[in-house]
C-alpha positions as CSV (number, residue, x, y, z in Angstrom):
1,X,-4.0,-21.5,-47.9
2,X,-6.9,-21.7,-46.3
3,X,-7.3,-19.2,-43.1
4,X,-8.5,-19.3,-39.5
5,X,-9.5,-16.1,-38.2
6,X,-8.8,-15.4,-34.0
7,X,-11.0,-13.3,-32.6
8,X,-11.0,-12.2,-29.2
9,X,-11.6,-8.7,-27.2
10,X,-14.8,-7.2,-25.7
11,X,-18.3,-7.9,-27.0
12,X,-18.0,-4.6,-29.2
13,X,-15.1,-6.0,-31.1
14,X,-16.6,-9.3,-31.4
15,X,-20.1,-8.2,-33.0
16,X,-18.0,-5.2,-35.3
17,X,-16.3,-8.4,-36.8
18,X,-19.7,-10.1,-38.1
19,X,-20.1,-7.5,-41.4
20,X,-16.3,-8.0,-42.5
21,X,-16.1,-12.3,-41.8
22,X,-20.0,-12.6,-43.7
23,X,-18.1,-10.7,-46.2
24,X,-15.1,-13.0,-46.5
25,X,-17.6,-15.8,-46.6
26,X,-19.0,-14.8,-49.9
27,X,-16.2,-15.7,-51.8
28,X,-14.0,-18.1,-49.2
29,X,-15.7,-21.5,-47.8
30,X,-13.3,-23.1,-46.1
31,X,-12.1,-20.9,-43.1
32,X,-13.2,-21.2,-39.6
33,X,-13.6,-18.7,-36.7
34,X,-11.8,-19.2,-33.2
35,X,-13.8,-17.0,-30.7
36,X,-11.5,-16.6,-27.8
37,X,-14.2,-14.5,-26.1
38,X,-18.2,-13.7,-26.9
39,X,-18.7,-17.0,-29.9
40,X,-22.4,-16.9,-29.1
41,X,-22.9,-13.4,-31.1
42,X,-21.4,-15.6,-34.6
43,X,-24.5,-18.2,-33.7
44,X,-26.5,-14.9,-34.9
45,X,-25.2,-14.5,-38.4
46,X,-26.6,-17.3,-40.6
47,X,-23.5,-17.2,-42.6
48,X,-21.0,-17.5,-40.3
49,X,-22.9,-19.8,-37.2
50,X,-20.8,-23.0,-39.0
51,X,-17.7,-21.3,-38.9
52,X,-17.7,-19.9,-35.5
53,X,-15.6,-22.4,-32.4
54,X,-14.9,-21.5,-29.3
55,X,-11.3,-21.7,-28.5
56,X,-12.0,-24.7,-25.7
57,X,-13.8,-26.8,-28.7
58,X,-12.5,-30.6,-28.6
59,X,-9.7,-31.5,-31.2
60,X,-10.2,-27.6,-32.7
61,X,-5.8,-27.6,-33.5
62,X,-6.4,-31.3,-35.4
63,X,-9.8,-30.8,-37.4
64,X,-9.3,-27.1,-37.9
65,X,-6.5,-25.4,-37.6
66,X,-3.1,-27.6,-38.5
67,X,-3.5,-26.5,-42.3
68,X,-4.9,-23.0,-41.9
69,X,-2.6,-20.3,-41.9
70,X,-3.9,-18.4,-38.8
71,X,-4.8,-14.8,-38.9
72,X,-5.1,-12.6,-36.0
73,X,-7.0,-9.2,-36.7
74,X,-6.4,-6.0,-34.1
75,X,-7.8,-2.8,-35.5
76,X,-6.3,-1.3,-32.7
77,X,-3.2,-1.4,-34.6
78,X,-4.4,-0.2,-37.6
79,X,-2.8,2.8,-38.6
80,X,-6.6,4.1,-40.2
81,X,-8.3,3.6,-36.6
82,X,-5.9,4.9,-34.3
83,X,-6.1,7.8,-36.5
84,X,-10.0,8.0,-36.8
85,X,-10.1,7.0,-40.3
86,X,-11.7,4.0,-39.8
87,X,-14.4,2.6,-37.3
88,X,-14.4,-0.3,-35.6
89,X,-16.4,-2.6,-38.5
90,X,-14.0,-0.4,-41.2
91,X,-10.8,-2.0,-39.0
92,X,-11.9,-5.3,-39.2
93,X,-13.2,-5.1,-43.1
94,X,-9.5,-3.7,-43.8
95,X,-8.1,-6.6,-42.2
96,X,-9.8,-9.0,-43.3
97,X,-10.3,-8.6,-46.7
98,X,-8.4,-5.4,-47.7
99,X,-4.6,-4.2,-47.7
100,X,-3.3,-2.8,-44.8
101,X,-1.3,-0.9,-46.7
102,X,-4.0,0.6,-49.0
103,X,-5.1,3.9,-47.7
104,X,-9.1,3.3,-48.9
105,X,-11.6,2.5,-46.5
106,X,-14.2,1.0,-47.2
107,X,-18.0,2.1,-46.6
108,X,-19.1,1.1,-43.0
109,X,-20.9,-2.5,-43.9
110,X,-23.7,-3.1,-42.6
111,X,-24.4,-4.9,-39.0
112,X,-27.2,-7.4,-38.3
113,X,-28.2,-9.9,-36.0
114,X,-30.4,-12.6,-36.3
115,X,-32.3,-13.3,-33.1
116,X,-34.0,-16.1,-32.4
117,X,-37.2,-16.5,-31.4
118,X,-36.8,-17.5,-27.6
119,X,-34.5,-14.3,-26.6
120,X,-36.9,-12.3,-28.6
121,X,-39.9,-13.5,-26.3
122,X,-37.1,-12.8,-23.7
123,X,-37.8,-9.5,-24.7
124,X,-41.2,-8.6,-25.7
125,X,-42.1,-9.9,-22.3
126,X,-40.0,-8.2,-20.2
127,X,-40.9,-4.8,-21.9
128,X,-44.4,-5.4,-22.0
129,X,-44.4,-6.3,-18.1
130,X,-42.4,-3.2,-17.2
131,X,-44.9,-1.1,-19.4
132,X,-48.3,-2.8,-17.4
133,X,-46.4,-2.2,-14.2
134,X,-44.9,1.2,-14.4
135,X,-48.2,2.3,-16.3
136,X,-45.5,3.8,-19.2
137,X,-46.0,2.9,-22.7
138,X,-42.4,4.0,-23.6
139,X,-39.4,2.0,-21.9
140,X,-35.6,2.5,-22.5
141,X,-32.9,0.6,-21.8
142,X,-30.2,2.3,-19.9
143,X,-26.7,1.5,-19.9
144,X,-24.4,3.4,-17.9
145,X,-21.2,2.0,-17.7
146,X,-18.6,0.3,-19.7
147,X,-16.7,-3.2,-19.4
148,X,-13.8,-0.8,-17.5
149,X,-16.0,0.2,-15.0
150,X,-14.6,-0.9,-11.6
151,X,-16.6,-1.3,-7.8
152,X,-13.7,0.4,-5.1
153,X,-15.8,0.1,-2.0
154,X,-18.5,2.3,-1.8
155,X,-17.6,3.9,-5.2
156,X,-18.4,3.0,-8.7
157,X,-15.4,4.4,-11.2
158,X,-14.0,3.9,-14.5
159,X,-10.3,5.6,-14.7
160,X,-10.5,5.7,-18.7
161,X,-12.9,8.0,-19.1
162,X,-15.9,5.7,-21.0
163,X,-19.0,5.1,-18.4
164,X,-21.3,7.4,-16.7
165,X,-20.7,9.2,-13.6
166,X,-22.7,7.2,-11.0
167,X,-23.9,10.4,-9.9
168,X,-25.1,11.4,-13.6
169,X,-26.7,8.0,-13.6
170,X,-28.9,8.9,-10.5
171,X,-30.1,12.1,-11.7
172,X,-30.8,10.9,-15.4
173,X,-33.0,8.0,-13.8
174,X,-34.9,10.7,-11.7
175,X,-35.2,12.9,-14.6
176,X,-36.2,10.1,-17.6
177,X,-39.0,7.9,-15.1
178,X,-41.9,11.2,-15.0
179,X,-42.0,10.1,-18.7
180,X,-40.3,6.6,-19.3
181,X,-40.5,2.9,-18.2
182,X,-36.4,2.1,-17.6
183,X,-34.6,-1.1,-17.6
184,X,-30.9,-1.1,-16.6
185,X,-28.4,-2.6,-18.6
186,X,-25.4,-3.6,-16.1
187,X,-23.5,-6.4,-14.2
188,X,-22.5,-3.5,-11.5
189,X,-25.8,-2.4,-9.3
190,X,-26.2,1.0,-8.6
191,X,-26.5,1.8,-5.0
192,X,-30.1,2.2,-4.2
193,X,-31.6,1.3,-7.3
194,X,-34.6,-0.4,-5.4
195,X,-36.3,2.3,-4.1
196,X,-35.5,4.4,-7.6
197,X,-38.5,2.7,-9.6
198,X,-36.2,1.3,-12.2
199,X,-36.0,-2.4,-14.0
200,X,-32.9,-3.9,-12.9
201,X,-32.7,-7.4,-14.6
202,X,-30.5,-10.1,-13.0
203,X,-28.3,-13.3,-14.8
204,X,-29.6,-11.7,-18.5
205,X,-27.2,-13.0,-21.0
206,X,-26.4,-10.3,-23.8
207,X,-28.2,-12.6,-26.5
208,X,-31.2,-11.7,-24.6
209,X,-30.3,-8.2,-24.1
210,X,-30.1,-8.1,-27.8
211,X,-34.1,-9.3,-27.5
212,X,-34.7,-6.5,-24.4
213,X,-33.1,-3.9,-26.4
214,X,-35.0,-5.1,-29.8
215,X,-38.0,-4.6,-28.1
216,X,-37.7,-1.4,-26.4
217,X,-38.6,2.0,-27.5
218,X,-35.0,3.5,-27.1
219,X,-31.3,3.0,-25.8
220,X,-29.1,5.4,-23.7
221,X,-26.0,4.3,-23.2
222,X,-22.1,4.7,-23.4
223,X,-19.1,3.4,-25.3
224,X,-19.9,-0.4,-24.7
225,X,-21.8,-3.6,-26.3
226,X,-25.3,-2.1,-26.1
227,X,-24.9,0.8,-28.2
228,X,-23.6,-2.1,-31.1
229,X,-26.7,-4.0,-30.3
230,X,-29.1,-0.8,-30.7
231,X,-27.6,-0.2,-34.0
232,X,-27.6,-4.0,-35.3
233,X,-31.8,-3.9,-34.6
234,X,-32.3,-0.7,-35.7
235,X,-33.2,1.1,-32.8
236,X,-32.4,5.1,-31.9
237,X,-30.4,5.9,-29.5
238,X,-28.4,8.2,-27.7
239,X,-24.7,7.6,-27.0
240,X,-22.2,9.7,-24.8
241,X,-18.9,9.6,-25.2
242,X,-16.1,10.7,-23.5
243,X,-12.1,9.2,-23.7
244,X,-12.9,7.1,-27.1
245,X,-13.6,8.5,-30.7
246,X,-17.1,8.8,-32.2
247,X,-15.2,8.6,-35.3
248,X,-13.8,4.7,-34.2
249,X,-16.5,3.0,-31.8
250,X,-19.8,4.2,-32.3
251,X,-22.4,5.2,-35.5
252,X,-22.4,9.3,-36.1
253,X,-23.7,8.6,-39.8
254,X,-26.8,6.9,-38.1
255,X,-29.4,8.9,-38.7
256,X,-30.9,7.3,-35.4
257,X,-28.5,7.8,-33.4
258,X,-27.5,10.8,-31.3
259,X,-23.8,11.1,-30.1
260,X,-22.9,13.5,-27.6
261,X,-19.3,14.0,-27.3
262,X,-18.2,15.3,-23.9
263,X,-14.5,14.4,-24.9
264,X,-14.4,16.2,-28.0
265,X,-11.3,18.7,-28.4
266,X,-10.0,17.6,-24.6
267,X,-9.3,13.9,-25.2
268,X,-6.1,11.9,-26.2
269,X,-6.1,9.2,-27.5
270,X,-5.2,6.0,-25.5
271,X,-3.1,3.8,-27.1
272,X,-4.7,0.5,-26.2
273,X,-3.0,-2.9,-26.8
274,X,0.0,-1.1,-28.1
275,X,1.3,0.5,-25.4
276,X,0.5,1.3,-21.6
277,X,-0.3,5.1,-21.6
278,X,-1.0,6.4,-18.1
279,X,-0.8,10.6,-19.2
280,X,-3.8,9.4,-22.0
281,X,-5.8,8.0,-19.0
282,X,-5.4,10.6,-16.6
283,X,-6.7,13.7,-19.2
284,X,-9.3,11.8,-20.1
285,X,-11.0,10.3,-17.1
286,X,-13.0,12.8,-15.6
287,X,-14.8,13.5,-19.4
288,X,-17.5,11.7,-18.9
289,X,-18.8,14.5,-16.0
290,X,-21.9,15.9,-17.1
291,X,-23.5,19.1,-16.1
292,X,-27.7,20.1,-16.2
293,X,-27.1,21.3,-19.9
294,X,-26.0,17.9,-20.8
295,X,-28.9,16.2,-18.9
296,X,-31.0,18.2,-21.3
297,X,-29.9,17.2,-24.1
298,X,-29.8,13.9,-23.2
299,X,-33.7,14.2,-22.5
300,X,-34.3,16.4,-25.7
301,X,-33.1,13.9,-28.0
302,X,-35.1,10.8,-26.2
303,X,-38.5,13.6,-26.5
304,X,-37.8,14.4,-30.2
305,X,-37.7,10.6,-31.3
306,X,-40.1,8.9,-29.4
307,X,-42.0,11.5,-27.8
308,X,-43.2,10.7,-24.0
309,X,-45.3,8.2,-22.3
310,X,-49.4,8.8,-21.5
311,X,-50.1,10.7,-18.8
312,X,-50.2,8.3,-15.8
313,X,-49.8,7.6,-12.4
314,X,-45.8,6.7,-10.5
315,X,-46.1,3.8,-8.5
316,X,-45.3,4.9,-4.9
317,X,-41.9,3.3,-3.6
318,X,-41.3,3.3,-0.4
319,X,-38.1,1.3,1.1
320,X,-38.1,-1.6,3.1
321,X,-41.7,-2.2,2.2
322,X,-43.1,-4.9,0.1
323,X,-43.7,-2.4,-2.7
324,X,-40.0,-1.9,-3.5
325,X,-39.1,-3.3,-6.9
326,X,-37.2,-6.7,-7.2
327,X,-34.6,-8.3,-9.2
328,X,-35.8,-9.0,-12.6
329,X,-35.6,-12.7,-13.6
330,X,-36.6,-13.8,-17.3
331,X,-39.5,-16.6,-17.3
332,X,-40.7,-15.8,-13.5
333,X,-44.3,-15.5,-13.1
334,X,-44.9,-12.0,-11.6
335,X,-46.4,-11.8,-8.1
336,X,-46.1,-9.1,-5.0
337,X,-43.6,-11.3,-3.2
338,X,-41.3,-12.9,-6.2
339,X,-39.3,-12.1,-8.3
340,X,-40.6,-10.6,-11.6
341,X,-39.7,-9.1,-14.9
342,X,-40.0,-5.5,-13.6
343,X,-41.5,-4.8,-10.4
344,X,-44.2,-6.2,-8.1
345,X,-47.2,-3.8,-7.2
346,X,-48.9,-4.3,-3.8
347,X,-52.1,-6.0,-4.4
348,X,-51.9,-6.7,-8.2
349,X,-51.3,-10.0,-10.2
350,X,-49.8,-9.6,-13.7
351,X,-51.0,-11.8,-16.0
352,X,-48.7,-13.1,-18.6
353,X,-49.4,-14.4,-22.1
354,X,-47.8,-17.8,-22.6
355,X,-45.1,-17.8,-25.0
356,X,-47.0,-19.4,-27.7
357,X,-49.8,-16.2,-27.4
358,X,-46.5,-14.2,-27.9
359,X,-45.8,-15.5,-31.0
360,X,-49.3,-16.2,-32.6
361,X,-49.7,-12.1,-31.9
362,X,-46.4,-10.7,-33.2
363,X,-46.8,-12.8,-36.4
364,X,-50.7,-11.8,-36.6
365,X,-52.1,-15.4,-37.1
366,X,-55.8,-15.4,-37.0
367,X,-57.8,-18.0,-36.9
């Protein structure tokens, strides 16, 4: 019988499920994919774009799913992940197309996005506009928190251990910007941030983060979806992790990637959509606190890839000033008083290549 495949979860889950379904669809035609959450990621895989519904699509139960035997994969229940056998893309690939039963798992397949062409512009122009502005030929994205993250009233916290410490994120920021253009990759704003000389981009969709991120020279980030994207397009990066598992959710064997593990030897493992584990939660929430040797490392590792920017000169921000930096919006035309794709100078109009310039130079077409 034919199968439909639900899958649902964070925006991690959803892209570790692309290398395991293009699998399946090399020997199976007719199956479709419900996407209770994240469907737009599928519309990057060429193989699986047909496949892929949301779960609100019109007469999906009629056309799709009456004669399907319906499959529901959680790797979270997978004896090999909860017992760091098996990543997150190994879980799925088990489930999928494997035997729960079997103790092999399979080599890590590979993950790969296919991005079109207007989120890539997305991208190339909001990194070259943060390099002209901040006078840095080098830019990371930076993101500091995970989906668990929650805003209690003047505080920023995430009880299960996964994002940075907000006041981590400040000093990083302070640190990286002598030698590094950075864009900020969150839906929670960190108090301040305008006067901190930093990127903040606003109503981004995570298709066109995928574009920022392809673009860029580097990501820093945590257990969450950028860290999948980085890897999907190839790009180093650093990841710190505190409560989760290199082993399950992140990419040790890239040799681009550089995982620091602040939980290792203190965590436990938290029993997600099994069972409630408060005692889990409470050891490991305070493991993502990082001290100045951390910092270092952090740094280190961003140096030894990609080296720093040229020697140039900080744009002076001062607050409540015209010269503070603004929300970022993709597509805005930059100018001292709008808002732009990185920040607005005092004084100095960007000029922006139209989008069909963009492409006619990354493709090299000469006349």
């Amino acid at each position: 019988m034919e199968k439909a495949f639900f899958i649902n979860g964070g925006a991690g889950r959803v892209l570790c499920s692309i290398p395991a379904l293009e699998h399946y669809a090399e020997t199976h035609d007719d199956f479709v994919i419900v996407a209770e959450s994240w469907g737009e990621f599928y519309a990057m895989s060429p193989k699986l774009r047909e496949k892929a519904f949301p779960i609100h699509h019109k007469g999906l139960f009629k056309d799709h799913l009456r004669d399907k035997e319906i499959i529901s994969p959680e790797p979270y229940r997978l004896n090999a992940y909860f017992n760091q056998k098996a990543n997150l893309i190994q879980a799925f690939d088990i489930l999928i197309n494997g035997e729960t039963s079997s103790f092999e798992v399979p080599e890590t397949k590979k993950l790969s996005l296919d991005i079109n062409k207007k989120d890539q512009i997305v991208g190339h122009n909001m990194i070259q506009e943060v390099k002209e502005t901040l006078k840095k030929d080098k830019v990371i994205v930076f993101q500091p928190f995970g989906s668990t993250v929650e805003v209690q009233g003047n505080f920023i916290i995430d009880s299960s251990g996964r994002s940075f410490e907000l006041s981590n994120v400040v000093e990083i920021i302070k640190e990286l910007q002598k030698d590094y253009g950075i864009i900020i990759m969150s839906q929670v704003p960190i108090p301040g941030w305008e006067q901190m000389g930093v990127a903040y981009p606003k109503d981004v969709s995570l298709l066109q983060w995928a574009g920022i991120i392809n673009a860029a020279d580097y990501f820093l980030g945590c257990d969450s979806v950028g860290q999948h994207l980085a890897h999907a397009v190839g790009k180093p990066a650093t990841v710190v992790i505190g409560s989760t598992f290199p082993e399950n959710i992140t990419y040790p064997d890239n040799k681009d990637f550089n995982v620091i593990d602040l939980g290792l030897n203190k965590r436990l493992y938290s029993p997600i959509r099994m069972v409630f584990d408060d005692i889990s939660d409470r050891v490991n929430e305070s493991l993502m606190v990082m001290n100045e040797s951390v910092l270092k490392k952090i740094k280190k590792a961003i140096k030894d890839k990609i080296g720093v920017s040229k020697k140039t000169v900080i744009p002076q921000l001062s607050p409540n000033t015209d010269n503070t930096p603004l929300p970022v919006l993709p597509g805005k035309k930059a100018s001292v008083k709008s808002s732009t794709n990185g920040f607005s100078l005092p004084g100095k109009q960007i000029n922006k290549k139209k989008p069909i310039d963009e492409i006619l130079e990354l493709n090299e077409i000469k006349n």
